[in-house]
C-alpha positions as CSV (number, residue, x, y, z in Angstrom):
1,X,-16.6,-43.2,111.7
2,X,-17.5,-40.9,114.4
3,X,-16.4,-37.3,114.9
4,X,-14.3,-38.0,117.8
5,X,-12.1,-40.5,115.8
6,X,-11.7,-38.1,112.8
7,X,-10.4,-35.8,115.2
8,X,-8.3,-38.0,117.1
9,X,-6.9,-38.6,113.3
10,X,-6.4,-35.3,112.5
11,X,-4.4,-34.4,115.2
12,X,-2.3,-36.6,115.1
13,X,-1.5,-36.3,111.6
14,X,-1.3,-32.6,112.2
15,X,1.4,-33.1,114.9
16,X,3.1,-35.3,112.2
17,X,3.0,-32.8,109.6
18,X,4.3,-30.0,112.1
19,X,7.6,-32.6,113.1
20,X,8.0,-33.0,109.8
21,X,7.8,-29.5,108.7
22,X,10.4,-28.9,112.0
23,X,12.7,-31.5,109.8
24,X,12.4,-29.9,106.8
25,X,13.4,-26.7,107.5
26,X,16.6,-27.7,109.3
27,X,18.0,-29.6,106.2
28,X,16.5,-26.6,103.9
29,X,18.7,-24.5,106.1
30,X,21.6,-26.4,106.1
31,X,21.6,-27.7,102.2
32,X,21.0,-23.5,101.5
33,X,24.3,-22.7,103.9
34,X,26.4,-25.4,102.4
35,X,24.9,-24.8,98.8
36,X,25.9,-21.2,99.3
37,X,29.5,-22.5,100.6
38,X,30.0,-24.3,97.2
39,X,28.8,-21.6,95.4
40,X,31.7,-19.6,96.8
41,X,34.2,-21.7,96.0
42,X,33.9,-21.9,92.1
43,X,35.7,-19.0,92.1
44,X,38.3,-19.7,94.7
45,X,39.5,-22.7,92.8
46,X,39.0,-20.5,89.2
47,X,41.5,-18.1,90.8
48,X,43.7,-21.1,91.6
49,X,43.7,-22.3,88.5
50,X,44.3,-19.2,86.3
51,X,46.4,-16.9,88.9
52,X,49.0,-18.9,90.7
53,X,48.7,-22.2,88.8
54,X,48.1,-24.2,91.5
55,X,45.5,-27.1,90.5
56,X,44.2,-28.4,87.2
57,X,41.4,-26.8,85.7
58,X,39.6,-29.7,85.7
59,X,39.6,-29.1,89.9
60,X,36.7,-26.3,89.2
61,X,34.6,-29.3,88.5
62,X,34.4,-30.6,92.3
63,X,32.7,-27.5,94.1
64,X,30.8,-26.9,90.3
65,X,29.2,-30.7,91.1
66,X,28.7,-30.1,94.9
67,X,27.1,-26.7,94.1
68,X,24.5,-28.4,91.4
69,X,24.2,-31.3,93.5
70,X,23.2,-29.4,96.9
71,X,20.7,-27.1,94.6
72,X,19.2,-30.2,93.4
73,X,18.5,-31.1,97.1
74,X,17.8,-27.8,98.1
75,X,14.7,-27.4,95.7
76,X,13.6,-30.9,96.7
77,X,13.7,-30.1,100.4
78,X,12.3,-27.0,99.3
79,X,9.3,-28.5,97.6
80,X,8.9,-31.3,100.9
81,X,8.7,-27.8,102.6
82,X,6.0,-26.4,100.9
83,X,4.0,-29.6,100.6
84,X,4.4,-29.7,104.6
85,X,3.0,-26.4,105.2
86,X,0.1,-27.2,103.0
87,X,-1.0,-29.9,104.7
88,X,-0.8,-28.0,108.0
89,X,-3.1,-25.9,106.6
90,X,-5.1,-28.4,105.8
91,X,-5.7,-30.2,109.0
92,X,-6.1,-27.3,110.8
93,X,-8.7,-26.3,108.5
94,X,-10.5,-29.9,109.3
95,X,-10.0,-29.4,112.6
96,X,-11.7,-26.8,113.0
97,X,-15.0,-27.5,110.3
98,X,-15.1,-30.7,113.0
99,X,-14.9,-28.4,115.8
100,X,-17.3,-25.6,114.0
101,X,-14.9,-22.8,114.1
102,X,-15.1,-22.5,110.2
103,X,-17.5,-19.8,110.3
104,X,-16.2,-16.6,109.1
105,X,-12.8,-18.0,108.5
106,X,-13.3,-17.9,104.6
107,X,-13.4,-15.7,101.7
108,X,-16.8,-13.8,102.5
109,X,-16.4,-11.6,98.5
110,X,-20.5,-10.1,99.1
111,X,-19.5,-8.3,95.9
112,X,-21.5,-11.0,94.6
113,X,-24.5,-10.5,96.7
114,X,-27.5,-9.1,95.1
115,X,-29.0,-7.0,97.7
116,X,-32.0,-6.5,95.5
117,X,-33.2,-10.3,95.0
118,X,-35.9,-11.2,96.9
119,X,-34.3,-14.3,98.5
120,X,-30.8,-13.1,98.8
121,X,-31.1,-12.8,102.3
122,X,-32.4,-16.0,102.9
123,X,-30.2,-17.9,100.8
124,X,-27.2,-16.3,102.9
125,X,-25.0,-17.7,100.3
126,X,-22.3,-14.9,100.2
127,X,-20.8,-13.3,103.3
128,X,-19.8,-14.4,106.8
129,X,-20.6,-17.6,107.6
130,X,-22.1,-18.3,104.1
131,X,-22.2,-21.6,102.0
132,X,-19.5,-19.5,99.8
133,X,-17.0,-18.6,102.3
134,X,-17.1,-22.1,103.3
135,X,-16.4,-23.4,100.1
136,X,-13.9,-20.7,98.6
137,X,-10.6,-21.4,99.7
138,X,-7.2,-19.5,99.2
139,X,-6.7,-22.0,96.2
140,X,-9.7,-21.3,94.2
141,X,-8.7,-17.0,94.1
142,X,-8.2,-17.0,90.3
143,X,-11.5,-19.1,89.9
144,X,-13.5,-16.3,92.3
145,X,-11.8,-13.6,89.6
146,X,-13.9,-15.2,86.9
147,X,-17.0,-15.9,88.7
């Protein structure tokens, strides 16, 4: 496969992912408004039940079910989010290692550099541009920790 097609690839995906993400946050938006709405009316119908006597207790039960079940989809859409953004992030990340615009884009961390070694500098494996901040990525902090 030639560069030019993974790009072509790439982008498209990456202007799927964004549509998608566009999606996503309207019915996050929407399911958190309504979820909230139900939320507030557990206590509506608890007052109608207990103060005037209006409805059956058994009533409290509808807006209860609407509230669990819109919390349900909420953290779903939620999760659809998050997975979205991610792969965002990850084509534009592949877009630009195709494009070479990776350099200097990473974690650099020259804490681990040995500015004494006698090939340090030649290796160039920590700092800008290195073989390190190519490979670290904001996933691996914790593993960078106990490096």
């Amino acid at each position: 496969m030639q560069t030019e097609d993974v790009h072509l690839i790439y982008s498209e995906r990456l202007r799927q992912r964004r549509q998608s993400l566009k999606e996503f946050l309207i019915r996050a938006r929407a399911a958190g408004y309504l979820r909230g709405g139900a939320g507030l009316l557990i206590p509506v119908t608890v007052w109608l039940v207990f103060v005037p006597h209006v409805v059956s207790g058994w009533v409290v039960l509808i807006p209860a079910a609407a509230f669990f079940g819109l919390h349900r989809y909420y953290e779903d859409t939620h999760g659809k989010l998050n997975r979205a953004k991610r792969a965002i992030e990850f084509y534009e990340k592949g877009i630009a290692r195709l494009e070479n615009r990776w350099m200097g884009a990473g974690i650099t961390h020259t804490a681990f550099a040995d500015t004494d070694h006698l090939y340090a500098n030649d290796l160039d494996i920590f700092g800008k541009g290195s073989l390190f901040s190519n490979c670290c990525v904001r996933h691996a902090r914790d593993l960078v920790k106990t490096c």
